[in-house]
N, C-alpha and C positions, 0 to 999 in steps of 0.2 A: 569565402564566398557567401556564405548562409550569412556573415555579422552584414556584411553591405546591402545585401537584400532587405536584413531585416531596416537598415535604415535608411534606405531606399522607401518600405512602404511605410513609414514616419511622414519622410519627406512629401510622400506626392498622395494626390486623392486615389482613390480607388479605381475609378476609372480614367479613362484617359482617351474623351471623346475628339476629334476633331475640331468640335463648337467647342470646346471648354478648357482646351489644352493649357499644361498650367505653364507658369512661366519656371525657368527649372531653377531649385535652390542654389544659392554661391554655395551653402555648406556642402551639396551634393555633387558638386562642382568637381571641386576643392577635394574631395575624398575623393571621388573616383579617376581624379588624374595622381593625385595620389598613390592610388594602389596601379596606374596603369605603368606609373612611373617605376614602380617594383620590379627586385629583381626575383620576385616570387610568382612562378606562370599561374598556380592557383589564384592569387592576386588579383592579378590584371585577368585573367579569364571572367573573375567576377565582375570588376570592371565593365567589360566590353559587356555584359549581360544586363548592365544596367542600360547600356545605351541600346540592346534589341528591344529593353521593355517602355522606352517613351514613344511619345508621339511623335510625327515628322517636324512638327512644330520646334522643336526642344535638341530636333540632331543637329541644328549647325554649331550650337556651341560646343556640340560633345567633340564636333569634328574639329575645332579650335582646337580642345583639347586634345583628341589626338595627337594632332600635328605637334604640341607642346613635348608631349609626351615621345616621339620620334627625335625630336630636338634633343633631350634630352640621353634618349640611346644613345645615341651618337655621340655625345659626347663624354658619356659616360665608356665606351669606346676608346676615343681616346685619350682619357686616363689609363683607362687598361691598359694599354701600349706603350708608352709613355710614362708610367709609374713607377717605382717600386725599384729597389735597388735589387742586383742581379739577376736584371731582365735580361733574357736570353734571346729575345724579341729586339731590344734596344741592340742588345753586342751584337748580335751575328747582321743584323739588314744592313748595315753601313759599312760591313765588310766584305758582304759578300757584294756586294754593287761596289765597291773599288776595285774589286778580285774582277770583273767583269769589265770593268773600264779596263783599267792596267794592261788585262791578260790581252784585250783587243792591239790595246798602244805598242803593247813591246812584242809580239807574234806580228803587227807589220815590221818591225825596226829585223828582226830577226831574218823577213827574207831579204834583205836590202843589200847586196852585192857590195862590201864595203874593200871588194880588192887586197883583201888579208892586211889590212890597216890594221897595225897591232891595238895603237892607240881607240879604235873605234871596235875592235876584240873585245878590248875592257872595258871601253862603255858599254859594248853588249849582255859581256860578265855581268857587271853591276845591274843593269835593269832588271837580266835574268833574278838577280837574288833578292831583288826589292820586290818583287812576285811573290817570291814562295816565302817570304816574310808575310805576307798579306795570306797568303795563301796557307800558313802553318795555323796564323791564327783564327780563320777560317775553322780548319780543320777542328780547333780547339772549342769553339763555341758549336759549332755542329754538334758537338755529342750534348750540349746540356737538354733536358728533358723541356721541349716543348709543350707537352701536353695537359699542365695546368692553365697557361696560358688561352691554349688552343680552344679548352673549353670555356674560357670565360669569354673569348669572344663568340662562341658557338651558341652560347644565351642571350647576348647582345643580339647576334643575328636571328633569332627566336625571336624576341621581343619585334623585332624591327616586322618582321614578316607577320605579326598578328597587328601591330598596328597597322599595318598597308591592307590586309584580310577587312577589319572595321572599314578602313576606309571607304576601301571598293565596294563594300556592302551597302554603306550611306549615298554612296555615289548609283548606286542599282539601283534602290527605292527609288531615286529622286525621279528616276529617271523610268520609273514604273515597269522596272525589268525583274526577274526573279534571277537572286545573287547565284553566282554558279562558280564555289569555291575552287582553287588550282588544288586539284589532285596531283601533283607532279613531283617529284622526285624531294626531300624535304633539304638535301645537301645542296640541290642545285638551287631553290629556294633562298637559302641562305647565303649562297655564292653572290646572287641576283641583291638582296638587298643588302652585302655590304660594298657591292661596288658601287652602290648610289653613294656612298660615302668617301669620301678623303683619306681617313683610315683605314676605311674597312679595305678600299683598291688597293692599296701599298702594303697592308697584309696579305690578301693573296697573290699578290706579285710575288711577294717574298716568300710568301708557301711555294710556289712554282718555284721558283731561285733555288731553295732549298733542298726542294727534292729533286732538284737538277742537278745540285753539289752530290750531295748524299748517293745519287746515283752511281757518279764520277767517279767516289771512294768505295765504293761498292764493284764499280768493274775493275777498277786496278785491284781490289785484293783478289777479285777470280781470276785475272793472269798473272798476278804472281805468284798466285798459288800451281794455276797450268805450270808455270815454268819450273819454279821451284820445285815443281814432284816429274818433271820432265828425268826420268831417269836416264836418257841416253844424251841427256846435256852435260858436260866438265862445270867446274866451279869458274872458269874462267867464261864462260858461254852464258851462265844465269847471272853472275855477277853483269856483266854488261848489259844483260835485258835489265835490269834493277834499276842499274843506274840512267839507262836509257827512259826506259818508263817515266822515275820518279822525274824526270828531268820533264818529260813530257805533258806528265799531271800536272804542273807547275801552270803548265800554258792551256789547257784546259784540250788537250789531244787524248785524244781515245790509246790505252796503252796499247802494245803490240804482244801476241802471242810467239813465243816460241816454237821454230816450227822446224822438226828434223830435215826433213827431205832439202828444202831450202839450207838450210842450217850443212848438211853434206856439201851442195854446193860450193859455200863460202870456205869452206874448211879446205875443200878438195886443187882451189883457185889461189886458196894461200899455201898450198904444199909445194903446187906448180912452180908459182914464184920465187920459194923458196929454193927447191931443188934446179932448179932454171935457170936462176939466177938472173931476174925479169921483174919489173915494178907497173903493170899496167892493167887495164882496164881488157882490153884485145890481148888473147891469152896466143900464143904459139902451137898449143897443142890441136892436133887436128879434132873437130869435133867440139873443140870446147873455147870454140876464136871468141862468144860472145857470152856475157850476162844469161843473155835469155839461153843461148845452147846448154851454157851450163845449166841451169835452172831447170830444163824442160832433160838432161842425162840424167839429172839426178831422180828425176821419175815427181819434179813437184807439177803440180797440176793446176797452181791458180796462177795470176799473174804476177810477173815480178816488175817493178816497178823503180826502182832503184838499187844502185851500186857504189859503195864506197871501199877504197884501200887504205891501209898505211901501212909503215914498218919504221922499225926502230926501237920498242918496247913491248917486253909481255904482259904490261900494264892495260885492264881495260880503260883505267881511266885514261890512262896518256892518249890511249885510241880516241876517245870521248871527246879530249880534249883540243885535239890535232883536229881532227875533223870538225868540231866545233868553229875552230878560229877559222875552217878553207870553208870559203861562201856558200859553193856549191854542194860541198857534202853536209854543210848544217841545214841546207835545205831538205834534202832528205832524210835527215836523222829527222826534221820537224813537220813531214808532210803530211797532209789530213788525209791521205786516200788510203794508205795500206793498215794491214790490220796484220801481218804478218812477220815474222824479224827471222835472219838467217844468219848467225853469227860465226865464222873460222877464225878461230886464233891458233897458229901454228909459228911458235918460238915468239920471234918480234915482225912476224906478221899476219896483218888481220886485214879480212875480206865482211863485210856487212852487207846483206842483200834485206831489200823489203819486198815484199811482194802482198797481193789480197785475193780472200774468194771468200 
């Protein structure tokens, strides 16, 4: 700051009267967009302090330059984004906005009643896993470290917010008001002037994207953690929340917690059936004719919301996969309301109950 000052008062007379105002030097120009143009704040602070010390006469060109200098953030911006090889910035934005198309396309196709059409099962299959191919690599670019990046457009967006400060300033004088700078928050500041930009709007898009993913991997590892340490769950009860879950993150569903009381239920509807010798929804036993009867004996307290059967295998997956292919139970395996899982496997029959609170 001091080298520009001092050649600043090279450049201009000593005073600097209204009658006398000088016309301002190219070299002085030239240098002070220059330095505004830096990605050094001491720099451009010196800068801007040449253009507090002229006349009114001398600020429209400085506001030229400005604006030059704005021109220039920005696009230096995007270079930032757009540069450099193993941009973390570059891999993950274009993944994660297919992961969000896709996940929309095939979560409608998913509730689509296709009449247990085997052939339209396996186009379902296939869409399912052309998801979580988008969605693995997702996952994979999420963990690279954003935050060199982050700060280089965080000086970008500096830059941008003292040149619009200048601006506003030249724009007060003119206008014979006393400049009354934004004391306000300096993040939200910087949010503001890069969504004047093309860049800067599709970065914070993509900031928001991100810690929307990031969230996503962050709740499924806390209910699979709840479940996994659910000690009054079997291996065959947490296995099937796992693969239910992962199946779920795929389409960007909120995972389900494991939940005892529920979890009796289902268990208690498959012994039923077993010992019974009964395959149905409407249970025989007095007390226990419905879902919700059973749900509400077993002492659970929130709501239950859905019910699926099968039999034939102590396989959770075979369960997963049966109910998968029947219309109606893939819709409950994939509904956005419940927060809750209720799982009975007893021999080669299994009961699924979801329920929320």
């Amino acid at each position: 700051m001091k080298n520009l000052l001092l050649f600043l008062a090279f450049c201009l007379p000593v005073t600097l009267g209204a009658e006398d105002a000088p016309v301002v030097p190219n070299d002085l120009l030239r240098k002070a967009l220059e330095w505004m143009e830096s990605e050094d704040p001491a720099r451009r602070k010196a800068a801007y302090s040449t253009i507090q010390l002229l006349s009114e006469e001398a600020l429209p060109k400085f506001q030229t330059a400005l604006f030059a200098a704005k021109s220039h953030h920005e696009k230096r911006l995007g270079r930032i984004l757009s540069g450099g090889r193993d941009n973390a910035y570059q891999e993950l934005e274009p993944v994660l906005e297919e992961l969000t198309t896709e996940r929309k396309r095939v979560y409608d196709l998913i509730k689509i009643d296709y009449k247990k059409d085997a052939s339209k099962i396996k186009m379902l299959r296939n869409e399912v896993e052309s998801v979580d191919r988008i969605y693995q690599r997702a996952i994979r670019f999420s963990a690279n470290d954003l935050s060199p990046l982050t700060t280089q457009v965080e000086q970008v967006a500096q830059a941008l917010v003292e040149i619009e400060t200048e601006l506003a300033r030249i724009e007060s004088h003119r206008e014979g008001e006393d400049y009354e700078p934004d004391d306000s928050d300096l993040q939200r500041q910087w949010k503001e002037a890069l969504e004047e930009t093309y860049d800067g709007e599709r970065f914070i898009k993509f900031q928001k994207n991100r810690d929307v993913f990031l969230q996503e991997l962050s709740t499924l590892a806390a209910a699979n953690k709840h479940n996994k340490d659910s000690a009054w769950a079997s291996a065959s009860q947490k296995d099937f929340a796992d693969l239910l879950n992962q199946q779920r993150a795929i389409m960007g569903l909120r995972p389900l917690h494991l939940e005892e009381k529920l979890s009796f239920a289902a268990t208690d509807h498959s012994k039923d059936m077993k010992a019974l010798g009964f395959f149905a929804h409407e249970s025989p036993v007095e007390g226990k004719k419905t879902p919700g009867d059973r749900a509400r004996k077993a002492g659970y307290t929130g709501g239950w919301s859905g019910e699926n059967i099968f039999m034939g295998s102590g396989s959770h997956a075979s369960a997963y996969n049966a109910w998968f292919a029947s219309d109606g139970h893939r819709f409950i395996m994939f509904a956005n309301g419940p927060n809750e899982l209720g799982i009975g496997p007893v021999g080669g029959h299994w009961t699924m109950m979801t329920g929320r609170r």
